[in-house]
Each structure stands twice: as structure tokens, then as C-alpha cells.
N, C-alpha and C positions, 0 to 999 in steps of 0.2 A: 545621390538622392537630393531633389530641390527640398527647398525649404518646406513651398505648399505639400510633396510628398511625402514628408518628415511629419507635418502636422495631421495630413488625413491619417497615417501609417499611426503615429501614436490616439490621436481619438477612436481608431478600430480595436488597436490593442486595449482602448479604456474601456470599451464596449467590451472585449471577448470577457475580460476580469469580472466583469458586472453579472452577464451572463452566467459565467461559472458560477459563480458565492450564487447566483439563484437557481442553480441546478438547469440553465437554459442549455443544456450541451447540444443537440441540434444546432440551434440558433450561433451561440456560437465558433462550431464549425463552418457554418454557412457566412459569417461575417469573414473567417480565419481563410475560406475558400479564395478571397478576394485581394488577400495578399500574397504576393511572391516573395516566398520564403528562402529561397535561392538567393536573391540580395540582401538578406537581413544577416548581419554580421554576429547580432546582440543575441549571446547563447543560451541566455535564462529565458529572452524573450522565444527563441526556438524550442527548449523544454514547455514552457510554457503551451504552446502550440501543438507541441506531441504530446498534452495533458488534453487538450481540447480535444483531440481527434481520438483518443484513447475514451474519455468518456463519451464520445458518440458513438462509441463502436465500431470507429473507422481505423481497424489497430494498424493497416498495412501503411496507413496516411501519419499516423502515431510514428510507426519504426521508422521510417524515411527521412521525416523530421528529427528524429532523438538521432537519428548515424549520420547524419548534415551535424547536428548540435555537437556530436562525439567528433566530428574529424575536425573540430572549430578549438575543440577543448576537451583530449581523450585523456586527461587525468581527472574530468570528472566523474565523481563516484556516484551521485545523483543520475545522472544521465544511463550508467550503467547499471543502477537500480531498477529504474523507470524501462529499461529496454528491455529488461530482464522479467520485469510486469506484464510489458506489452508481448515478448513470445510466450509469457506461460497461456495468456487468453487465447494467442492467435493457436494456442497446444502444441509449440513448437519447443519441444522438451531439449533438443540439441541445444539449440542456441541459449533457450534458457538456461539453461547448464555451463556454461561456456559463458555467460556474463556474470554469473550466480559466481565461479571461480574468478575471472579477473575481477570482482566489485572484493571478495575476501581478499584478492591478492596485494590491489591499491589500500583495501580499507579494513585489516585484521584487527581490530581493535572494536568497530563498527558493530555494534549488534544487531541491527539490520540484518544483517549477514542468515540471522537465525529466521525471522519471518519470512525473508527469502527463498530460504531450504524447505520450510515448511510449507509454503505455497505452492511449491516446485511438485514437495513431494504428493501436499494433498490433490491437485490437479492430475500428478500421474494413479491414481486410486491407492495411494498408500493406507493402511490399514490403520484404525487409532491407536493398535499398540507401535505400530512404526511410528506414528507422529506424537504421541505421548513424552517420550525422549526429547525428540528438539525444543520443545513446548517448555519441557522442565528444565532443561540445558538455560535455555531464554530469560527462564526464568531468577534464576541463577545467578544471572548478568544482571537483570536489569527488569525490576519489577511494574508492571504497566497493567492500569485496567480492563485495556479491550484484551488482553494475550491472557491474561492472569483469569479471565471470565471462560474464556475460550480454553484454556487449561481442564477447568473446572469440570466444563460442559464433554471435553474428550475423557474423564474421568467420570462422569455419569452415563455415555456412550457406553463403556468398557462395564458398568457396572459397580464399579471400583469406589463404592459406597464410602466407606471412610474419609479415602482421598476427599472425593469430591465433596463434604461435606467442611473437611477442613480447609480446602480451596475457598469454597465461599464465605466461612468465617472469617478465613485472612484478608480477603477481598471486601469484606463490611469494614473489619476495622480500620483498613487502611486507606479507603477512601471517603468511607461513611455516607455518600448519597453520590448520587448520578445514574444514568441509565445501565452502566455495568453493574452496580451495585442492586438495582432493583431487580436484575435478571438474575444476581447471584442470589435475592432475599428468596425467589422463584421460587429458583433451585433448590433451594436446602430445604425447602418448604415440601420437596417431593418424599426429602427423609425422615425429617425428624420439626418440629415446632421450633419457632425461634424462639429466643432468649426474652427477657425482659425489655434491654435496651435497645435488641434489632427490632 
């Protein structure tokens, strides 16, 4: 790569990152179209690029890019995340399944692992009582506002009124405001009146 092809290549790349952070995904895709990806060494920048084509809904242009990116650097667990994203869209459950296992097998410690499975399984029509389990497992591990709301809401699914009541109280008090927390105030508001302090 010349110098001038170094500098046009990174001002496109400064362009696709802008784009992204403003939700331009179209756009760019359509800039990312313009580079050959095939000569680009730089692996984040080819995740990168399989993040673009993925939010455009170009997911066969996403996979192509991430299995370039994965034969450049196959002990990344990212890469096999992100591949693993783009076959549940494309609802290719095999594969999905088969990245979902090597991303546990490089990364068992990862709890990742658990959004994963539950993505897998919600796309293949699993039931809330099948995805209640992984949720709670997740939860377990590693306590987070968008999973711990989504907890909450599979426990109001189910009917499972207590649950989900005590769900959103643990969800107020532990993060006290933001948009998870306003959907949990919702929620609880379906069963019973809030508190003084919520």
C-alpha cells in the first residue's frame, strides 16, 4: 500500500466510525464498499467492517469479512462472538451453534457465553420458561442492567408476579436511574405502586 493509499484508506475508515456513532449504517457500508478488504491486514479494522455490514443488514458481507478477520487471528474470541451474532440473523442455527461452542471453549470463564445461548435459543423460538434459566444463570455471574431488566420482563411474560416484582426492585436499587431502570419503574407499576423513594 502507497503512502497516498494509506491515507485515503484511513480517512475512509474515519468516515465509516463517524457514520456508525450516528447510526449512518447504510452510508457506511457504502463508503466500506469502496475498500478492498482483502488487502487490509489490520484485524480490528476488519471486525470493524463486519460490524458495518452487519448493521446494514448486509450479514453474508458481515460473515465474509469476520472469517478473513478469524483466519488473520482465530484465537479471537470477539471475532467468534460477532460471527456467531451474524449466523443467528442470517438464522443459520448450525453455525451459530458451532461458534456459540468454540467462543465457550477459547473463552469459559467469558460470560458472554450466556447472552450468546440465549440469543441462539430465543431466535430458535425457545419458550420463556426455556430462556428464564439462562437469564438467571447470567445473572448469577454477572449482574447488568439491560439482562437484569430483560430478566425481569421474561418473569412478567411467565406471569411470575413475585419474581418479576422483586426483579425490578433489585434493578432500582442497584442502578437508581437510566433507561433500564425507568422500564423496570414501568413494570412494577403493572403490580403493585411504588415505594416512597422509587
Amino acid at each position: 500500500m502507497t503512502q497516498l493509499d494509506k491515507y485515503e484508506y484511513n480517512l475512509k475508515l474515519d468516515q465509516i466510525k463517524t457514520l456508525l456513532l450516528d447510526g449512518k449504517y447504510e452510508d457506511a457500508a457504502d463508503i466500506a464498499d469502496t475498500i478492498n478488504w482483502n488487502r487490509i491486514k489490520n484485524v480490528n479494522a476488519l471486525v470493524k467492517a463486519g460490524e458495518v455490514y452487519e448493521k446494514a443488514g448486509r450479514f453474508e458481507e458481515s460473515r465474509d469479512i469476520l472469517l478473513d478477520a478469524y483466519d488473520k487471528s482465530p484465537i479471537g474470541r470477539t471475532i467468534i462472538y460477532r460471527l456467531a451474532e451474524v449466523a443467528i440473523k442470517m438464522k443459520d442455527f448450525d453455525a451459530a451453534l458451532e461458534y456459540y461452542e468454540e467462543f465457550v471453549e477459547i473463552a469459559p470463564h467469558d460470560n458472554q457465553k450466556y447472552i450468546l445461548k440465549y440469543e441462539i435459543k430465543k431466535a430458535q423460538g425457545a419458550t420463556n420458561k426455556e430462556l428464564i434459566p439462562i437469564m438467571e444463570e447470567f445473572k448469577e455471574q454477572e449482574y447488568s442492567e439491560e439482562w437484569a431488566y430483560e430478566l425481569a420482563y421474561l418473569y412478567h411474560k411467565e406471569s411470575m408476579t413475585d419474581k418479576c416484582i422483586d426483579a425490578c426492585d433489585e434493578l432500582i436499587l442497584w442502578f437508581g436511574d437510566g433507561p433500564y431502570v425507568e422500564r423496570a419503574l414501568e413494570l412494577k407499576m403493572l403490580y403493585q405502586p411504588l415505594t416512597k423513594t422509587q
